[in-house]
C-alpha positions as CSV (number, residue, x, y, z in Angstrom):
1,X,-23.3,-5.8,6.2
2,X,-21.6,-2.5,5.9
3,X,-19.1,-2.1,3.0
4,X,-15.7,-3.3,4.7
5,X,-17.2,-6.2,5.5
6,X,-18.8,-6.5,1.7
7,X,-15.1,-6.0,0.5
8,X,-13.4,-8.6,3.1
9,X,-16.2,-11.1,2.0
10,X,-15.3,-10.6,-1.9
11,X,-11.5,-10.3,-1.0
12,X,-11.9,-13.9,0.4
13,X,-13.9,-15.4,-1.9
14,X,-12.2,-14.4,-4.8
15,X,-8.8,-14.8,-4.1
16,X,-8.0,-12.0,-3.5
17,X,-6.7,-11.8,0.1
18,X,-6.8,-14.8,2.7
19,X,-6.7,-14.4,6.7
20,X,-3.2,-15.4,7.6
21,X,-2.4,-19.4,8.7
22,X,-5.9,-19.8,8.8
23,X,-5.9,-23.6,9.0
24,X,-4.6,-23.3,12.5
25,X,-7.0,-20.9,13.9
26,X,-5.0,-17.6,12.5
27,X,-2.4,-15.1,13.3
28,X,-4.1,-12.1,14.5
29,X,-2.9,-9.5,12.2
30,X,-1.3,-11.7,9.4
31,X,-3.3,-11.6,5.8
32,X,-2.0,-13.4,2.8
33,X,-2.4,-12.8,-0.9
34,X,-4.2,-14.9,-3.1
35,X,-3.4,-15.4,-6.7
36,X,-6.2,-12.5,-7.8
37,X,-4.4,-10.5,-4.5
38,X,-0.8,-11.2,-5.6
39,X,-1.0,-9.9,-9.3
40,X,-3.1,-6.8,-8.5
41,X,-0.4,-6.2,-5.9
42,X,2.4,-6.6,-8.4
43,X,0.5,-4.3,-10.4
44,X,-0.1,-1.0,-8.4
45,X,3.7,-1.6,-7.1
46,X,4.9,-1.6,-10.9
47,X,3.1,0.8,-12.0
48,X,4.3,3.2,-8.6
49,X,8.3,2.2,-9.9
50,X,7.1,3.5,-13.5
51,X,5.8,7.0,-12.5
52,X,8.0,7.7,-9.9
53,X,11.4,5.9,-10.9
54,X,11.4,4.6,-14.3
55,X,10.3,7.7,-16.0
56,X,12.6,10.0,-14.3
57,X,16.3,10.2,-14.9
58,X,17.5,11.8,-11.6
59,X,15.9,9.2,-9.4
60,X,17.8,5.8,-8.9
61,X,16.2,2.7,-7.2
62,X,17.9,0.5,-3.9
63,X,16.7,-2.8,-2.8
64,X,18.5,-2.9,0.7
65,X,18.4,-5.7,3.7
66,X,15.6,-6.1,6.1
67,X,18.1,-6.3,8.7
68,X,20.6,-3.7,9.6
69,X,23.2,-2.7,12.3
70,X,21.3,-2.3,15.4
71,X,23.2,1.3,15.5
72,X,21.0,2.4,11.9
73,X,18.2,2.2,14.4
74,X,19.6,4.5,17.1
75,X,21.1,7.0,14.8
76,X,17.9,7.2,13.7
77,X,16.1,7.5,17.0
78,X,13.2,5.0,16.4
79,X,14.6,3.0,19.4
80,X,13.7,6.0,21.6
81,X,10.7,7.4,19.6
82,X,8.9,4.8,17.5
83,X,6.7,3.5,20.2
84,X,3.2,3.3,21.1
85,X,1.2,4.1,23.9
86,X,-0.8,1.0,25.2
87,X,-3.6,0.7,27.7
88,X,-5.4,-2.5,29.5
89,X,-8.6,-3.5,30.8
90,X,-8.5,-4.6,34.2
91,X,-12.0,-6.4,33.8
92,X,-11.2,-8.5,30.5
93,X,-7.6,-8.3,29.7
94,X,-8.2,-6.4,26.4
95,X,-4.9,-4.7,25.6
96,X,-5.0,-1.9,22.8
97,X,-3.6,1.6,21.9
98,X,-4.8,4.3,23.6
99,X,-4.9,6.7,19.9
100,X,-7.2,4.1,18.7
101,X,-9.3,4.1,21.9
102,X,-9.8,7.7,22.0
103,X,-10.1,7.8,18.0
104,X,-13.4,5.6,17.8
105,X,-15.1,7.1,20.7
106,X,-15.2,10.8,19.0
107,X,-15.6,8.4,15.5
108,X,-18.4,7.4,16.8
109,X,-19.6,10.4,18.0
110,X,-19.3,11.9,14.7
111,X,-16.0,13.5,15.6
112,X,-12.8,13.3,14.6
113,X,-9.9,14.2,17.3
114,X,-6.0,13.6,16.6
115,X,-4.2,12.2,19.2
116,X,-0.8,11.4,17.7
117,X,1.9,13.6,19.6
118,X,-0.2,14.1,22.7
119,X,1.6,13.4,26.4
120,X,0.9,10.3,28.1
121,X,-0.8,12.8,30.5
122,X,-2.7,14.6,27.9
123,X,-3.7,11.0,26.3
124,X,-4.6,9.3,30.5
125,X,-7.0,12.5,30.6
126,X,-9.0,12.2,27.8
127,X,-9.7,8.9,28.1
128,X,-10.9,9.6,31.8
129,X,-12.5,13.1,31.6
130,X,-14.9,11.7,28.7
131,X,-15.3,8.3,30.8
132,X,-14.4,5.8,27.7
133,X,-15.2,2.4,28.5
134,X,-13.5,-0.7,27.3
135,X,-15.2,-1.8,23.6
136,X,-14.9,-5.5,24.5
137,X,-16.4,-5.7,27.7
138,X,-18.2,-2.0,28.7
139,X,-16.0,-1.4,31.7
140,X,-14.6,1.5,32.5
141,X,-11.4,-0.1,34.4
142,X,-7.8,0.5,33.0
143,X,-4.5,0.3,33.5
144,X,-1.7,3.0,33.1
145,X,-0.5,3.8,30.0
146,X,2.7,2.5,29.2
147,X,4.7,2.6,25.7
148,X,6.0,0.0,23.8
149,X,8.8,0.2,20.7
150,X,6.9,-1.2,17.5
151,X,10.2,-2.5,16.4
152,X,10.7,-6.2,16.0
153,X,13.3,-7.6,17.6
154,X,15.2,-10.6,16.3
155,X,18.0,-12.7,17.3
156,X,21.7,-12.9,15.4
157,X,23.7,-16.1,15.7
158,X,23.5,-19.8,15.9
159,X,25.2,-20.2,20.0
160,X,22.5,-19.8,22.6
161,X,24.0,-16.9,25.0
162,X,25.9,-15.7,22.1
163,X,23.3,-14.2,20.2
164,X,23.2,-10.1,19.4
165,X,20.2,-8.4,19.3
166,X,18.7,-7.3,16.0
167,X,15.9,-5.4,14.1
168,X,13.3,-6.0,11.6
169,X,13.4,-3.2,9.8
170,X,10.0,-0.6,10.6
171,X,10.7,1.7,7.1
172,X,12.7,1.4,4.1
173,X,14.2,4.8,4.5
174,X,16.9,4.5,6.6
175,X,18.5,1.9,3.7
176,X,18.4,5.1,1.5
177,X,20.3,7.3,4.2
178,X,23.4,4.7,5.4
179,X,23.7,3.8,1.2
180,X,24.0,7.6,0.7
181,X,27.9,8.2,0.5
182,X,27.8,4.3,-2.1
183,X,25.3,5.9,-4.1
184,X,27.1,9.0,-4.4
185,X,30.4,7.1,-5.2
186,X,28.8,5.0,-7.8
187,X,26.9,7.0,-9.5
188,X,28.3,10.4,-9.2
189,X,24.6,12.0,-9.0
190,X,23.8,16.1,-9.0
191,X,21.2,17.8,-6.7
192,X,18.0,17.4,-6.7
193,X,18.3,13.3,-7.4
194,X,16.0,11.2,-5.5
195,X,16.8,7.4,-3.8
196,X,13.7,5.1,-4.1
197,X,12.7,1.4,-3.1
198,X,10.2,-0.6,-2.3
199,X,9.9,-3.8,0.3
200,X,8.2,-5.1,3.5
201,X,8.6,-3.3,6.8
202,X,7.7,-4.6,10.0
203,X,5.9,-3.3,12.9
204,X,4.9,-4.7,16.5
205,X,1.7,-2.9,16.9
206,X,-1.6,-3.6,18.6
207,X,-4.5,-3.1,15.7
208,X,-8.0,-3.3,16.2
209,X,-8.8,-5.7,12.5
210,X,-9.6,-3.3,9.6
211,X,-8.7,-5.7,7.2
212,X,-5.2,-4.9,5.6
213,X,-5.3,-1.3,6.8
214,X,-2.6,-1.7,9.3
215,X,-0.7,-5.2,9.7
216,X,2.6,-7.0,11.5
217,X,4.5,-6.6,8.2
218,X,3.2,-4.6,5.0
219,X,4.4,-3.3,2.0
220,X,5.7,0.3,1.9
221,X,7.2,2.3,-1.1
222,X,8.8,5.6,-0.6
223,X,11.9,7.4,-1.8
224,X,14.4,10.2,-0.3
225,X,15.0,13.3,-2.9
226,X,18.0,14.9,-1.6
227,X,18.0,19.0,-2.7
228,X,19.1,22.4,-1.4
229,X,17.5,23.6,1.6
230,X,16.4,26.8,0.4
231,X,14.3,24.7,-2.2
232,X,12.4,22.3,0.3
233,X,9.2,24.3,0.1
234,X,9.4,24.2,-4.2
235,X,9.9,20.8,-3.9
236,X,7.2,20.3,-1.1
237,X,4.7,21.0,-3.3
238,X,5.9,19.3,-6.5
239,X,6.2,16.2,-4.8
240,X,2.4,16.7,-3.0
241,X,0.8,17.6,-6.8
242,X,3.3,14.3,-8.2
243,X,1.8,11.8,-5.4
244,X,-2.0,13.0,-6.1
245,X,-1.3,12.4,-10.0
246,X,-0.3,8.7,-9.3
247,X,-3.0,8.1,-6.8
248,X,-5.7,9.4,-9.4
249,X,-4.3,7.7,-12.2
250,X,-5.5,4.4,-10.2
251,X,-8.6,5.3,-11.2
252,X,-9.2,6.7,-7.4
253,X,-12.1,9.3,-7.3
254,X,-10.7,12.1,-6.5
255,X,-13.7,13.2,-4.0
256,X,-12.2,10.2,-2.4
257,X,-9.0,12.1,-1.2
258,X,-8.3,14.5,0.7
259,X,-4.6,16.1,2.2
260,X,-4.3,16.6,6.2
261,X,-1.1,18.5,7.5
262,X,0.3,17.0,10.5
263,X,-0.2,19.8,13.5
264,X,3.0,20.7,14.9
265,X,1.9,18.5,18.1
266,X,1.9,15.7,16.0
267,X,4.9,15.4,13.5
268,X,7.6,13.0,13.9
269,X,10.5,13.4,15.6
270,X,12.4,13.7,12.5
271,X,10.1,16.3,10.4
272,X,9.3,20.2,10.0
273,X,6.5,19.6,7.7
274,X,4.4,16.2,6.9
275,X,1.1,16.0,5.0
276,X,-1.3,13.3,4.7
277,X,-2.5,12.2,1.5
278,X,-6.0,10.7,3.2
279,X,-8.5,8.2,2.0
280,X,-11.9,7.8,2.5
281,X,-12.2,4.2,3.6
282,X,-15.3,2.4,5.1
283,X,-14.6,3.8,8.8
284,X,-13.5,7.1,7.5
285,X,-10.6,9.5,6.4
286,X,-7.4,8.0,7.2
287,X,-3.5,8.1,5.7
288,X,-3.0,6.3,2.7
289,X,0.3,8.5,1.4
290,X,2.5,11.2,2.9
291,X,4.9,13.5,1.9
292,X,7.4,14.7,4.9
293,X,10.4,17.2,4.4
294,X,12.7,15.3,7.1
295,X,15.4,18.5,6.8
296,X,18.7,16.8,7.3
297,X,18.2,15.0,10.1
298,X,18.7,11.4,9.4
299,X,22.3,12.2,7.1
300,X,23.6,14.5,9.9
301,X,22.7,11.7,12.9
302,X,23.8,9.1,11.0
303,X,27.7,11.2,10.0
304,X,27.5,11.9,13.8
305,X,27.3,8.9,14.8
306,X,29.2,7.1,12.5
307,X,32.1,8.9,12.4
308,X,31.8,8.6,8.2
309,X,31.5,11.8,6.3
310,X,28.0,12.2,5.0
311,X,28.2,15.4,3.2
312,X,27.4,16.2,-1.0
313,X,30.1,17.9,-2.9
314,X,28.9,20.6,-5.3
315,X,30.7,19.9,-8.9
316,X,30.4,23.5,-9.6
317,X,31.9,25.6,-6.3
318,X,33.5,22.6,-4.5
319,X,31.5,23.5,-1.5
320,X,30.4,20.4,0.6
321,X,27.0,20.1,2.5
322,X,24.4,18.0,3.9
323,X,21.3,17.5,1.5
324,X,17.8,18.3,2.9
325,X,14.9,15.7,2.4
326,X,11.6,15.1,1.0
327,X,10.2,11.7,1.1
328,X,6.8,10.8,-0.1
329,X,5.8,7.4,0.9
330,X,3.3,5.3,-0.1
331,X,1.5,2.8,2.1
332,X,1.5,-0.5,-0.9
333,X,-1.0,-2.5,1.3
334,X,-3.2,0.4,1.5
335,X,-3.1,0.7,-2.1
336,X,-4.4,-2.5,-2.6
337,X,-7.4,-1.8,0.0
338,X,-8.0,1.5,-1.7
339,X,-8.6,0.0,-4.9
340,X,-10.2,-2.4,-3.6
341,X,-13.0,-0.6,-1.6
342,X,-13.0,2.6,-4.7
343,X,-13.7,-0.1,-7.4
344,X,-16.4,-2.2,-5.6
345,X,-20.0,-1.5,-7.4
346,X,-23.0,-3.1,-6.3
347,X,-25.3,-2.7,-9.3
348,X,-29.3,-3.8,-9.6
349,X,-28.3,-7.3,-11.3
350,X,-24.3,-7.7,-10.2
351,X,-21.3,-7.0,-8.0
352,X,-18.7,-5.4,-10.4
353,X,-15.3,-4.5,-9.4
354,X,-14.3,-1.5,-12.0
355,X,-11.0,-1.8,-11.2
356,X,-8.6,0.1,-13.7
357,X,-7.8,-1.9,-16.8
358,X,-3.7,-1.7,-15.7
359,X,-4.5,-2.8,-12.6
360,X,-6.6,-5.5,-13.4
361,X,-5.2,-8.8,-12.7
362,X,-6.9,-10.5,-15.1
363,X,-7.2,-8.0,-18.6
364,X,-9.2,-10.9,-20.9
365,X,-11.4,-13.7,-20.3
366,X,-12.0,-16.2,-23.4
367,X,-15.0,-18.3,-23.5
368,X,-16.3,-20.8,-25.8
369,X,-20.2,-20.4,-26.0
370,X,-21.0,-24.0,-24.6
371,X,-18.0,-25.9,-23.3
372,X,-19.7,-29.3,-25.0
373,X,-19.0,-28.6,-28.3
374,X,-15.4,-29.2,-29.2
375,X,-15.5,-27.4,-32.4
376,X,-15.9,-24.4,-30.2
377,X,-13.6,-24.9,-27.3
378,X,-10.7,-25.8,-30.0
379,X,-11.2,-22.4,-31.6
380,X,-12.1,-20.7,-28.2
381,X,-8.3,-22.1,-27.3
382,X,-6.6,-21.2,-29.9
383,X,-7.5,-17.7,-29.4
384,X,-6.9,-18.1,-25.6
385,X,-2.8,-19.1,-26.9
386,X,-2.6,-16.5,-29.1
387,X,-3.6,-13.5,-26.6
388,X,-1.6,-15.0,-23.5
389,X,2.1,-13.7,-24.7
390,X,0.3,-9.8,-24.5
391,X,-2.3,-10.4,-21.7
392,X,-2.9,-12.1,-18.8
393,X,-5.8,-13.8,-19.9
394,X,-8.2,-16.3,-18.2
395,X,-10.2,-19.3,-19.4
396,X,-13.4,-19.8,-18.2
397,X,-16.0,-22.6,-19.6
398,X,-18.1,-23.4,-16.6
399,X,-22.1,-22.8,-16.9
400,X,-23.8,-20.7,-18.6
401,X,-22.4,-18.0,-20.3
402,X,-24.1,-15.2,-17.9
403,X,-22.9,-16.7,-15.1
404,X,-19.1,-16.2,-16.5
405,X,-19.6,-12.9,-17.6
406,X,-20.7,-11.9,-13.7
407,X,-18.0,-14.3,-12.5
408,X,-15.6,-12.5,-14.3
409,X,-17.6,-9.1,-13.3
410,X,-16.8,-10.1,-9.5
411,X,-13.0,-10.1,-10.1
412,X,-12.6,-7.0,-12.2
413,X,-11.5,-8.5,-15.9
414,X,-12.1,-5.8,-18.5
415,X,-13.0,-7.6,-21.1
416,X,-14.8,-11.1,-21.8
417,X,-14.2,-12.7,-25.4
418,X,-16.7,-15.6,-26.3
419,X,-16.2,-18.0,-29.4
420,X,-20.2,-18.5,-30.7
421,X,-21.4,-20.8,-33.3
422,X,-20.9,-17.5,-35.9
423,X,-17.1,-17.4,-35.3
424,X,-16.4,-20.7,-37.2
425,X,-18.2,-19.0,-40.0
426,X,-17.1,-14.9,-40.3
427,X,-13.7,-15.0,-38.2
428,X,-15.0,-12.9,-35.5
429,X,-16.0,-13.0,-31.8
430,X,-18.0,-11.2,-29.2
431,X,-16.0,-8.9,-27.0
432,X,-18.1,-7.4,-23.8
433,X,-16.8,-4.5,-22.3
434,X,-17.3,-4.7,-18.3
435,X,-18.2,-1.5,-17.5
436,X,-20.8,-0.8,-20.0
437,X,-21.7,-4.7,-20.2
438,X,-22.1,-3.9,-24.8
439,X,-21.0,-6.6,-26.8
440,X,-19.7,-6.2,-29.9
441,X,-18.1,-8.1,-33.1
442,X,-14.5,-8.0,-33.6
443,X,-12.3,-9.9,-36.1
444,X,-10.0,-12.3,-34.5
445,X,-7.0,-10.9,-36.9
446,X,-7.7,-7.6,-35.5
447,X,-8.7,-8.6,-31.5
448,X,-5.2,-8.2,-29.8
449,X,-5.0,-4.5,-31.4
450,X,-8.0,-3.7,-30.3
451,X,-7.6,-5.5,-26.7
452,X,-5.0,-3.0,-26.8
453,X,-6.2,-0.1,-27.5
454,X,-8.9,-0.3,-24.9
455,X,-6.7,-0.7,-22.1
């Protein structure tokens, strides 16, 4: 069993993330958290609005709509560029992009190849000069390659025939470009300020089931920080040292990461310069983060096109422009499977998940020594109520007590508190630190300071 399969197995068992609709054979594509998932989610998605909005005054967060005018979407182009290039086997019926195809042959090979911004001619040649075959069935029998827009298309209206086509939104940042000229009215910001949110996107995409690596809907983060063009490339690079900060400060190793800039070949339609922030999961380097200076593309298409005027008004000269754009983003999802797969430890007598103490969904466990002994489960649950306001804390008095310390292990708790015979006399309890597996005694007055202090 290699690791992905190691972390899917722990995911699932654990709580931590659930195949999607399951019960009725699945959704292909479709994961769901569970309530050890859901928290550690909530978790690296706080701690992203801390660093990157909280703590800095010139950036203002936006929580805007899924759906949108159909028009956003034009302006924006992804109706004529964000699409796929697909490709069939005629001997099984196995549909699947033609990037991924050509992407795990040469993986496989011990290669890596990028294919993103290649012609469909350029794409329909490699795949036939090196001869790849279908990886369901061995054939080498396809069809043309065709593309296919990833966005999801929905349905406004409650008349049959009188419905108007709609979009799922596939990135949060167009809601930071049309709220531009509201934001600018409201809250009277100077350059550089930065708009920042955080939501579900939605994408109608063949994958080929790496876990949560890429999904129907997932969870992006990203912000827009509008500045003077002669200062992208300052800012470029601010940003790039800014996202590497946050990614280590998850406790990432940082021989884990690596940065890839986007060959010319390859950058969107909307970009002069994008980087990669990669990671190293179990089938290799791939984007987890990227920051892209997107010029002033998306304000000037979307003035052009709607006829509103777009433009920033320096306080100082009176001299009115369009703001360039940097935009880190942050895949959320992949956060959670970075974590995940950095923090899972096999050791000689245990699986340990060293997961961060922030992120850690649980932060205490509280045991009494044997659960049959109600002198010790009342004092075990008093202590229990008194940390819960400050922690999330668990209680756990099934089996033996080494069996809860690995159960606990498994799921990433820092810190396991057990009430022993000896507490009902001197005040104190053991406290095992999960890393390090040392136990020590602490005084009950003194255990949420030093809970604290720790994490």
């Amino acid at each position: 069993m290699d690791k992905l399969e190691k972390v899917v197995s722990l995911a699932k068992r654990r709580g931590f993330v659930f195949p999607g609709s399951e019960i009725y054979g699945g959704l292909a594509n479709t994961w769901d958290y569970g309530p050890l998932g859901t928290i550690l989610k909530r978790n690296i998605e706080q701690d992203w609005w801390r660093f990157f909005v909280e703590s800095r005054e010139e950036i203002y967060g936006l929580d805007t709509s899924i759906l949108m005018n159909p028009k956003v979407w034009e302006a924006s182009g992804h109706t004529e560029s964000f699409a796929d290039v697909l490709i069939d086997c005629k001997s099984c019926k196995n549909r699947t992009r033609a990037d991924h195809l050509i992407e795990e042959y040469f993986s496989d090979k011990g290669e890596e190849v990028v294919v993103e911004g290649l012609e469909l001619g350029e794409i329909e040649k490699k795949i036939n000069d090196e001869k790849i075959k279908c990886p369901n069935c061995g054939e080498f029998n396809w069809t043309k390659l065709r593309e296919f827009n990833n966005l999801f298309e929905t349905k406004i209206g409650i008349i049959p025939g009188e419905k108007s086509t709609a979009y799922l939104r596939g990135e949060t940042a167009q809601g930071m470009f049309v709220d531009f000229k509201q934001v600018l009215d409201s809250m009277s910001p100077s350059l550089p300020f930065g708009l920042a949110q955080s939501g579900y996107v939605f994408r109608n995409e063949i994958t080929k089931g790496k876990f949560i690596f890429r999904t129907l809907e997932f969870h992006l983060a990203e912000f827009e920080y509008y500045i003077l063009e002669s200062e992208w490339e300052k800012w470029f690079e601010y940003w790039k040292a800014e996202v590497e900060k946050w990614v280590l400060g998850l406790g990432v190793s940082k021989e884990s990461i690596r940065w890839r800039p986007h060959t010319k070949e390859e950058l969107s339609h909307y970009s002069k310069r994008t980087e990669d922030l990669e990671y190293n999961f179990p089938f290799g380097f791939k984007e987890w983060c990227a920051v892209a200076y997107r010029t002033d593309y998306d304000l000037k298409n979307h003035m052009e096109k709607s006829g509103v005027d777009l433009r920033y008004t320096d306080p100082k000269t009176g001299e009115k422009f369009i703001p360039h754009v940097i935009e880190p983003t942050f895949g959320m999802t992949r956060s959670l499977m970075a974590v995940l797969t950095d923090a899972y430890c096999e050791e000689e007598k245990r699986l340990v998940l060293k997961l961060h103490p922030k992120l850690a969904p649980c932060k205490v466990a509280v045991f009494p020594l044997l659960a049959n002994k109600p002198e010790l489960v009342g004092k075990a649950r008093g202590i229990y109520e008194r940390l819960l306001p400050s922690f999330s804390v668990v209680w756990d008095d099934r089996g033996n007590i080494g069996k809860r310390y690995f159960s606990q292990d498994e799921i990433g708790t820092p810190f396991c508190v057990t009430v022993d015979f000896q507490s009902l006399e001197d005040g104190a309890v053991t406290v095992r630190d999960r890393d390090t597996t040392k136990q020590g005694r602490v005084s009950i007055d003194k255990l949420e300071e030093y809970i604290k202090n720790k994490l």
